[in-house]
C-alpha positions in Angstrom: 11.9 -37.9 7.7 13.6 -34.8 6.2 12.7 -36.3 2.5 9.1 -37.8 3.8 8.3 -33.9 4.4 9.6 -33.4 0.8 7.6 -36.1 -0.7 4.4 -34.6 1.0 5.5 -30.9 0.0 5.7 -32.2 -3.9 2.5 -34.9 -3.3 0.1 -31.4 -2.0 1.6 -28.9 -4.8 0.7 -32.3 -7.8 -2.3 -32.8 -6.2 -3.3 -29.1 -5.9 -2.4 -28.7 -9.6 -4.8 -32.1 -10.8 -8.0 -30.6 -8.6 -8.2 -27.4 -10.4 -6.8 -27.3 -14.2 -7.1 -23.4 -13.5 -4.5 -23.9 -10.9 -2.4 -24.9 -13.1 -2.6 -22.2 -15.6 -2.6 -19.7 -13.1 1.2 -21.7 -12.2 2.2 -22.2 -15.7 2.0 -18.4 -16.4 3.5 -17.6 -12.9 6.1 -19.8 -14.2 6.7 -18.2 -17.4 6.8 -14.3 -15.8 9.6 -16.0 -13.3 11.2 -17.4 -15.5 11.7 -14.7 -17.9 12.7 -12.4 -14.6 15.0 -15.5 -13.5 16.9 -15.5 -16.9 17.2 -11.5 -17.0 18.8 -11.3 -14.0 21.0 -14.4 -14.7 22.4 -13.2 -18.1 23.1 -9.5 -16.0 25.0 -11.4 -13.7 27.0 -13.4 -16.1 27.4 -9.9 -17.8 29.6 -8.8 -14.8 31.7 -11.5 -14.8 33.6 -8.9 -17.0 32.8 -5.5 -15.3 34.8 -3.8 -12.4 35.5 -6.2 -9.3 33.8 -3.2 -7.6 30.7 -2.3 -9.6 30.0 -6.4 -9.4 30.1 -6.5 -5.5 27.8 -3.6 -5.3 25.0 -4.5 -7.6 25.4 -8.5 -6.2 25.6 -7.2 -2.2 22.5 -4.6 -2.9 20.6 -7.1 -5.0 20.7 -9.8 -2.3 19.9 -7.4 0.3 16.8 -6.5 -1.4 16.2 -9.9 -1.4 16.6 -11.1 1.8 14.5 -8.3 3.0 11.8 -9.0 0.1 11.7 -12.6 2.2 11.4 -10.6 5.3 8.4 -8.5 4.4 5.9 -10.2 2.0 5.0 -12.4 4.4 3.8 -9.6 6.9 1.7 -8.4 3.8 0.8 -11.2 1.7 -2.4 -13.2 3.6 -2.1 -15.8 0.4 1.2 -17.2 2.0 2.2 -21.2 0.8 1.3 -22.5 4.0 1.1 -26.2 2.1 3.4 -27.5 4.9 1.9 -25.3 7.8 3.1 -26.1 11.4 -0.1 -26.1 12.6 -0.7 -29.5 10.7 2.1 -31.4 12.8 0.6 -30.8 15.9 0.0 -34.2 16.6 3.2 -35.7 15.1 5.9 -36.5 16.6 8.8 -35.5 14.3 11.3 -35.2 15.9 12.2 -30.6 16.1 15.7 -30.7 14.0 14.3 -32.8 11.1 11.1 -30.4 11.4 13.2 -27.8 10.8 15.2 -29.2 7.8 12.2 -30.6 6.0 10.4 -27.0 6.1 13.5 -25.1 5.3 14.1 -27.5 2.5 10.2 -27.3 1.3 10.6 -23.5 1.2 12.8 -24.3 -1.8 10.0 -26.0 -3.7 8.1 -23.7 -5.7 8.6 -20.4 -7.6 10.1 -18.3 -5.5 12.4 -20.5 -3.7 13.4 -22.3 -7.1 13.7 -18.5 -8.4 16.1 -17.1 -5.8 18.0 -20.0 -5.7 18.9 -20.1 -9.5 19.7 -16.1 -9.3 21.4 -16.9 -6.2 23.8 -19.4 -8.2 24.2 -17.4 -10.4 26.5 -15.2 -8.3 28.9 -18.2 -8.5 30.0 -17.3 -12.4 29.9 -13.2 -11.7 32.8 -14.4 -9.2 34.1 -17.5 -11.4 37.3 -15.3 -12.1 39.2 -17.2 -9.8 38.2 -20.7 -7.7 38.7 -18.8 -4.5 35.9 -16.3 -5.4 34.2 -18.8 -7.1 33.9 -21.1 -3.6 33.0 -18.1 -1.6 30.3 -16.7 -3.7 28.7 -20.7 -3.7 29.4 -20.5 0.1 27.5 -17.3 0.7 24.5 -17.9 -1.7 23.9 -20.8 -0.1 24.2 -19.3 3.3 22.0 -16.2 1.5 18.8 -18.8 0.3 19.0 -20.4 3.9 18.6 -17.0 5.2 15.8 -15.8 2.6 13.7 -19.0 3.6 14.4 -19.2 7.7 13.7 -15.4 7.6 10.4 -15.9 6.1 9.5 -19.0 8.4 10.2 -17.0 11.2 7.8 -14.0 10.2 5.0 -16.3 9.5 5.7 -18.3 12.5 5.2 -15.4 14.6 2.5 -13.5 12.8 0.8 -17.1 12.7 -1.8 -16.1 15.4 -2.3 -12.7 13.5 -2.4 -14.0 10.3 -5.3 -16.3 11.6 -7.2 -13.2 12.2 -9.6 -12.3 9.8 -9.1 -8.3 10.4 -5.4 -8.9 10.0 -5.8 -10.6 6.9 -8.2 -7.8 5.7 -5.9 -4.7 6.9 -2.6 -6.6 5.2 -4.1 -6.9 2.0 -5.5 -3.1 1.8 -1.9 -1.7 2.8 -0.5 -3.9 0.2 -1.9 -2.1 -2.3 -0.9 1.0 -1.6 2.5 0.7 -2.4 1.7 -1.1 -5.6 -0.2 2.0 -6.5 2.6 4.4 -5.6 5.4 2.1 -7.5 5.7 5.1 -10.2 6.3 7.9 -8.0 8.7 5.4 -5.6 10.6 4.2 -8.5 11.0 7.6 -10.2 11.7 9.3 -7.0 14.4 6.9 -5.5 16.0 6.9 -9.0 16.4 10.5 -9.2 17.8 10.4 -5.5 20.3 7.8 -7.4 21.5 9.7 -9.9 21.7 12.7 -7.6 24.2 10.8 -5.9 26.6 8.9 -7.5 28.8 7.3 -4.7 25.2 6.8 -2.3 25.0 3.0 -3.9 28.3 2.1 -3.3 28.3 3.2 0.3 25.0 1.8 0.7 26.2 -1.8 -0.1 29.5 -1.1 1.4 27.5 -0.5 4.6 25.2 -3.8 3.6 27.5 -6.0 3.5 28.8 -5.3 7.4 24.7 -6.1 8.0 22.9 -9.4 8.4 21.2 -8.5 5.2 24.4 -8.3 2.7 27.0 -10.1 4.7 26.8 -13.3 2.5 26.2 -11.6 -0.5 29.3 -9.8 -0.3 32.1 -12.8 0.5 33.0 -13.6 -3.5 33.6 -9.8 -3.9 35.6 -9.3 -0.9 38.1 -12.6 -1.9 38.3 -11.2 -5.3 39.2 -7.7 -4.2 42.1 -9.5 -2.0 39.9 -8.6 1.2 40.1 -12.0 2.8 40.0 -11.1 6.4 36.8 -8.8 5.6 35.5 -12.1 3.8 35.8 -14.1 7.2 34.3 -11.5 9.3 31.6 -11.3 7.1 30.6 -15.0 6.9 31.1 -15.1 10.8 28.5 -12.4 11.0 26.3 -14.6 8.1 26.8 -17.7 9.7 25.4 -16.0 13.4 22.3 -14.4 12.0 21.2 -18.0 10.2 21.7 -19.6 13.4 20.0 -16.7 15.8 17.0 -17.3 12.9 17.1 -21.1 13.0 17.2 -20.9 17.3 14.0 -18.0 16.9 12.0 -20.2 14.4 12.9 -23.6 16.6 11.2 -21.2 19.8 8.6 -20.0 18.0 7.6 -23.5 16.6 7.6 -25.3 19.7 5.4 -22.1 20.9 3.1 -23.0 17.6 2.9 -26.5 17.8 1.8 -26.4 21.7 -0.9 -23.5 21.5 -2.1 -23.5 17.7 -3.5 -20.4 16.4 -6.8 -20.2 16.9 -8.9 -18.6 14.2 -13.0 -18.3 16.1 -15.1 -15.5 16.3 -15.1 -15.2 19.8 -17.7 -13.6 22.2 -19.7 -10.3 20.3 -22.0 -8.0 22.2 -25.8 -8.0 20.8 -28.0 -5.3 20.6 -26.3 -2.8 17.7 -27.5 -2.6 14.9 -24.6 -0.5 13.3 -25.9 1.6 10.2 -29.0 -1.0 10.1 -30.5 1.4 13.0 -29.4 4.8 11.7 -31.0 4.3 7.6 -34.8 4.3 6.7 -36.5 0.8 7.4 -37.4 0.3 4.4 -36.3 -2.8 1.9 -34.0 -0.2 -0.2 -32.8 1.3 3.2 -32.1 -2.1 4.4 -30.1 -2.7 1.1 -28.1 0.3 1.1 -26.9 -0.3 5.1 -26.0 -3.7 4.2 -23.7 -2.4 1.6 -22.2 0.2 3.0 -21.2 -2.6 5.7 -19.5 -4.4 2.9 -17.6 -1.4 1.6 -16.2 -0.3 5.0 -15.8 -4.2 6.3 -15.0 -6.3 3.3 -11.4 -5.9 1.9 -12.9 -6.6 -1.6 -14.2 -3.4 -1.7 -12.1 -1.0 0.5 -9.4 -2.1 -1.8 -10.7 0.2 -3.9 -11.6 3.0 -1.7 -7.8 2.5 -1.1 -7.1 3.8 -4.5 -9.6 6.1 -5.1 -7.6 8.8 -2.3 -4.2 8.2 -4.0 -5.6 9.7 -8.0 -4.5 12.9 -6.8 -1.3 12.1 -5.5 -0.6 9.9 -8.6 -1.8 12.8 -11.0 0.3 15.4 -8.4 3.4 13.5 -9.4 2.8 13.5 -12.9 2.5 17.2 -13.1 5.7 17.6 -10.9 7.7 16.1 -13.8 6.2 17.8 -16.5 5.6 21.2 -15.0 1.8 21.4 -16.1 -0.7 20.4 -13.4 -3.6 20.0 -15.6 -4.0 16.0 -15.7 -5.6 17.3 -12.6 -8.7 17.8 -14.2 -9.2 13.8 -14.5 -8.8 13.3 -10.6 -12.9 14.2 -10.5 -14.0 12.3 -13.7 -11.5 9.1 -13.2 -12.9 8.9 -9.5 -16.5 9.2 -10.3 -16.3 6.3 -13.4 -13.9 3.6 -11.2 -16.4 4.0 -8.3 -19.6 3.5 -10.1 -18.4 1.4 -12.7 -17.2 -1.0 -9.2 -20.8 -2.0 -8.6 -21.2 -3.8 -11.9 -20.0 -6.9 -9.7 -21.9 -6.4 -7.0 -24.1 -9.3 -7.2 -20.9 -11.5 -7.9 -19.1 -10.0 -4.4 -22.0 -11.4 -2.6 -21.8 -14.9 -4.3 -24.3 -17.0 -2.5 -25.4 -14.6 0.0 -27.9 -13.1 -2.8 -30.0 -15.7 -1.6 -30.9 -13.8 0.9 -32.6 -11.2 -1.1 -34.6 -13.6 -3.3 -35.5 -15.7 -0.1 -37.0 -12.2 1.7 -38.5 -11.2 -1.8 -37.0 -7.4 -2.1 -38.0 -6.0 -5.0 -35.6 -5.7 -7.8 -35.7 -2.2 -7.7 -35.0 -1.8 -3.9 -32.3 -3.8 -4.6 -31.0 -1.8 -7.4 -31.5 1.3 -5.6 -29.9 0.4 -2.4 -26.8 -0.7 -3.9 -26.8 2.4 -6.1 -27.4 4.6 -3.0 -24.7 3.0 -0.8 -22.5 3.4 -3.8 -23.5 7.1 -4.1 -23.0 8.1 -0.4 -19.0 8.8 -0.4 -18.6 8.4 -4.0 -20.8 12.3 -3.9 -18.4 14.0 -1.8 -15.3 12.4 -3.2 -16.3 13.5 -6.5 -16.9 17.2 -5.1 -14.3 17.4 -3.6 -11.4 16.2 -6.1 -13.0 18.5 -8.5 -13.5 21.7 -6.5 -10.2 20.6 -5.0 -8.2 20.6 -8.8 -9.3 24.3 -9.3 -8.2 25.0 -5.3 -4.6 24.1 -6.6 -4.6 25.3 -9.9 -6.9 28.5 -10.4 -9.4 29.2 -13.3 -12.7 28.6 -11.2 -14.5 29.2 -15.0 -14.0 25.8 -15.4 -15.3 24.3 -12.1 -19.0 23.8 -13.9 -18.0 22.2 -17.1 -16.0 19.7 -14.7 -19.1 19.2 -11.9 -21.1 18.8 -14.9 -18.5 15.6 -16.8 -17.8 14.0 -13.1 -21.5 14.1 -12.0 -22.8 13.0 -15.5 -20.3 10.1 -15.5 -21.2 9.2 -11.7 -24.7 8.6 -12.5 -24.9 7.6 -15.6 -22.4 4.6 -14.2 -24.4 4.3 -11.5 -27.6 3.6 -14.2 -25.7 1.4 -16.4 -24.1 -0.7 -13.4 -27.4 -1.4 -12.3 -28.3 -3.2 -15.3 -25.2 -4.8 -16.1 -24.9 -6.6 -12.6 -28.3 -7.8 -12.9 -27.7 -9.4 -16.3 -24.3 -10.9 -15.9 -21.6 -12.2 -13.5 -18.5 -12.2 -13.6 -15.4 -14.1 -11.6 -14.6 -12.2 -8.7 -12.8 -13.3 -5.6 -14.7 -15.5 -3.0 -16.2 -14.0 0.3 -13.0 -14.0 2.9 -10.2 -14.7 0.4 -7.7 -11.8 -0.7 -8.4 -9.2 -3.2 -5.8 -10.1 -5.2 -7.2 -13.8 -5.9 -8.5 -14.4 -9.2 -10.3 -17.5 -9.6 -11.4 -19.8 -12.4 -14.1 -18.1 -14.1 -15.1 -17.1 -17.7 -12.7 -14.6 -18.6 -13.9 -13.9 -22.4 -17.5 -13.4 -20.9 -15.8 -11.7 -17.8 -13.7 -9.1 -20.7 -16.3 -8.5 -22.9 -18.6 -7.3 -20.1 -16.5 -4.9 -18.5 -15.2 -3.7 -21.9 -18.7 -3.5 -23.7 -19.9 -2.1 -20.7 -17.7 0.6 -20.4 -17.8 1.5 -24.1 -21.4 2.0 -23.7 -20.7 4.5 -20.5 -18.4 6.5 -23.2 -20.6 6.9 -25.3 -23.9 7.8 -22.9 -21.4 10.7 -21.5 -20.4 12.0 -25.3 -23.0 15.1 -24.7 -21.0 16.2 -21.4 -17.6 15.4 -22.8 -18.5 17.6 -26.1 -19.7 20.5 -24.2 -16.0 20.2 -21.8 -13.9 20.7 -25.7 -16.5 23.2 -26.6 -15.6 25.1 -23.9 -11.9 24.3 -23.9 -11.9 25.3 -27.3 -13.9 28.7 -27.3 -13.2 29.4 -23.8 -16.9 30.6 -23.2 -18.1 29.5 -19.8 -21.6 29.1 -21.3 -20.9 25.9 -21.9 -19.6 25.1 -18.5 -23.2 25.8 -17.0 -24.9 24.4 -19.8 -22.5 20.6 -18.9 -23.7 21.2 -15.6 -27.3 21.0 -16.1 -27.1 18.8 -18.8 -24.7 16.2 -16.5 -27.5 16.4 -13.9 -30.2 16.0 -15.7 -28.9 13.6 -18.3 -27.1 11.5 -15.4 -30.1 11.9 -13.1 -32.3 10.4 -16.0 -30.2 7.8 -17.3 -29.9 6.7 -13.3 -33.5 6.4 -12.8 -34.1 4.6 -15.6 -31.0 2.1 -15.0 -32.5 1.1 -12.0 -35.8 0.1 -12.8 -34.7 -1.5 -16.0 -32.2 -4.0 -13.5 -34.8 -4.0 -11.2 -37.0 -5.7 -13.8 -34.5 -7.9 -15.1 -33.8 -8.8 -11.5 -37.4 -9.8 -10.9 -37.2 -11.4 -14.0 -33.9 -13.6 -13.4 -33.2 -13.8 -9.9 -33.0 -17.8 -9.4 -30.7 -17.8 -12.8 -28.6 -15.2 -11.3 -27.9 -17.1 -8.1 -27.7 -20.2 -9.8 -24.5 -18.4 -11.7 -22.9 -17.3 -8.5 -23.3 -21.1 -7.2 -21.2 -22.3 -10.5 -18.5 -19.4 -10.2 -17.9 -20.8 -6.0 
């Protein structure tokens, strides 16, 4: 039964791969990153085969710490999880609960990252090959250390199973995710200065690890090979007992799962609230612009990005902090006000085949335009205001705040103009409705580049005007030309906004059924 559940994991991942050739490049490059990460790590621990029995254990006990809890927590975060053996699809069999155990334990193994950690995991095996009693306990604890990687991260799925059913969970996850990734400079840089600050704080740290169920495994070849074979025992009792408490919680929580399977409805809603529907003009752009705004608070497609837009400052903070000279402050404003207008570009592609909707209640093309443009323009105002009276707050030099109003404003609606045409005209590959914000599906990426690229070098060059009239003043240092960028960003902006929307509401009248018929091919 155990290799039946092996057969079926390999027979889903082929027959995934055959359906959708994009799959398969998607893998084949997934492949190529891991494998070039696999070899790096290999070759560094083949490298301290010949360093200090002590350095080795702690870079080998703190690297498979990381790991195990890496197994721990990307499940919680990570709503695209392999779930090509999930639990809830043996409900009705009766496999008998040890051999279900084995078979998904084992199938954990069968794809990138299981096959990665396991060949960095063996790799351990050589850093310790200096004698054959090191050798066997670094094979013993590395395979004690996969086991544990894979059981930890059946057991977190297993019990988020009913939250990870949940379409809210799903969205929340996938936000948080990102703000980490965003912050991965500042992390990086900060816990490496903390590092070097502290030379002996690694070595404790793993020395401490490896008395945890996180390093306990990793750390058995380095104890026998520093002639601490009674710490070795202890340690793989301690490694041993947290694989079997995780085996006897994912056995629980699986009979749990297979008796009441997650269930994934809608449930019961009150009627009768319109939400922002009730509070916005009745009008078809009014209309437009409440349904959007719904989509950027509700749909983690676009809150992803409103995720982002608060950390600029922080990331820009940081950067200052290391170089002593806060002004890369002075793109907080500007770099907000271009990624949120420039987002609406693939507006019409977010809502895939729910466009219908607008063709089949015959809005106008420039209702449509506008509402999208309006919704867009309701917090992407007062962010811009605020990161750019908020730069001279911190810094000083209120002289500049006009010349900077002037840029951020110009760029915010003259984005705003140009991202109505451009998402009227063309779409591009975007995640589905539902699926996670980090999917990229099969799509045309040349057409999908040379959009966004062509589109944006057109937005550089409609702001040149407000950009000059910033160096002019940088330059001379007269604050005429602050004023003069501020009227000239309003007026310019204002102008080139008007006109964008009823140029994409033309083309939208004009196109509409080829448009949708687009988003039907991209699904």
């Amino acid at each position: 039964m155990v290799a039946h559940l092996l057969r079926l994991k390999l027979t889903l991942l082929r027959n995934g791969l055959r359906r959708s050739p994009w799959q398969l490049v998607g893998m084949a490059f997934g492949g190529l990153y891991a494998l070039g990460l696999v070899a790096a790590l290999v070759v560094a621990l083949m490298v301290l085969r010949g360093e200090d029995p002590g350095l080795a254990n702690t870079i080998v006990v703190l690297g498979g710490s990381a790991a195990v809890l890496g197994w721990g927590i990307i499940p919680l975060v990570a709503s695209a999880a392999d779930l090509t053996l999930d639990p809830a699809r043996f409900t009705t069999s009766a496999i008998p609960m040890r051999q279900l155990l084995a078979g998904l334990a084992l199938g954990g193994l069968i794809g990138i990252p299981g096959l990665a950690t396991a060949l960095v995991a063996l790799a351990t095996v050589w850093t310790w090959s200096r004698g054959l009693l090191p050798a066997i306990a670094a094979l013993v604890g590395a395979a004690v250390g996969i086991l544990t990687c894979i059981v930890l991260s059946k057991v977190v799925t297993t019990a988020t199973a009913s939250l990870a059913a949940s379409r809210r969970f799903k969205d929340v996850s996938a936000i948080v995710f990102m703000v980490p990734l965003v912050l991965m400079g500042p992390i990086v840089a900060g816990v490496t200065q903390g590092i070097a600050a502290s030379a002996g704080f690694l070595q404790e740290l793993a020395g401490t690890l490896s008395w945890s169920p996180l390093g306990a495994a990793w750390s058995l070849g380095g104890d026998v090979a520093l002639g601490r074979s009674a710490d070795a025992v202890a340690k793989l009792f301690i490694a041993a007992a947290t694989l079997a408490g995780l085996f006897l919680c994912w056995k629980l929580l699986l009979e749990r799962a297979l008796i009441s399977p997650p269930y994934s409805g809608s449930g019961s809603r009150k009627g009768g609230k319109m939400g922002l529907f009730a509070l916005l003009p009745a009008t078809p752009a009014g209309a437009v612009t409440a349904r959007c705004l719904t989509y950027w608070i509700r749909d983690p497609r676009y809150a992803g990005s409103l995720v982002v837009i608060p950390l600029l400052p922080v990331l820009l903070l940081f950067q200052g902090s290391q170089t002593g000279d806060y002004g890369s402050l002075a793109f907080a404003a500007p770099l907000a006000a271009f990624l949120l207008a420039w987002s609406i570009s693939a507006d019409v592609s977010y809502d895939s085949t729910a466009f219908a909707l607008h063709l089949a209640t015959g809005v106008r093309g420039v209702h449509d335009r506008l509402g999208r443009a309006l919704a867009c323009l309701a917090f992407a105002l007062p962010v811009v205001l605020i990161f750019a009276v908020g730069q001279f707050a911190f810094t000083g030099g209120w002289e500049g705040l006009p010349g900077q109003l002037g840029m951020s404003l110009g760029i915010l609606f003259t984005g705003l103009g140009l991202s109505s045409v451009v998402s009227a005209r063309y779409t591009v590959a975007v995640p589905l409705p539902g699926d996670s914000p980090f999917k990229k599906p099969p799509g045309s990426v040349g057409q999908t580049l040379a959009v966004q690229f062509a589109g944006m070098g057109i937005l550089a060059l409609l702001v040149l005007p407000e950009a000059a009239l910033v160096v002019a003043q940088w330059v001379t240092g007269n604050p005429l030309f602050g004023w003069l960028n501020l009227a000239l960003g309003l007026i310019l902006g204002l102008v080139i906004f008007v006109a964008g929307v009823r140029i994409g509401g033309r083309w939208l009248d004009a196109r509409g059924p080829e448009l949708l018929a687009q988003l039907v091919v991209n699904r």
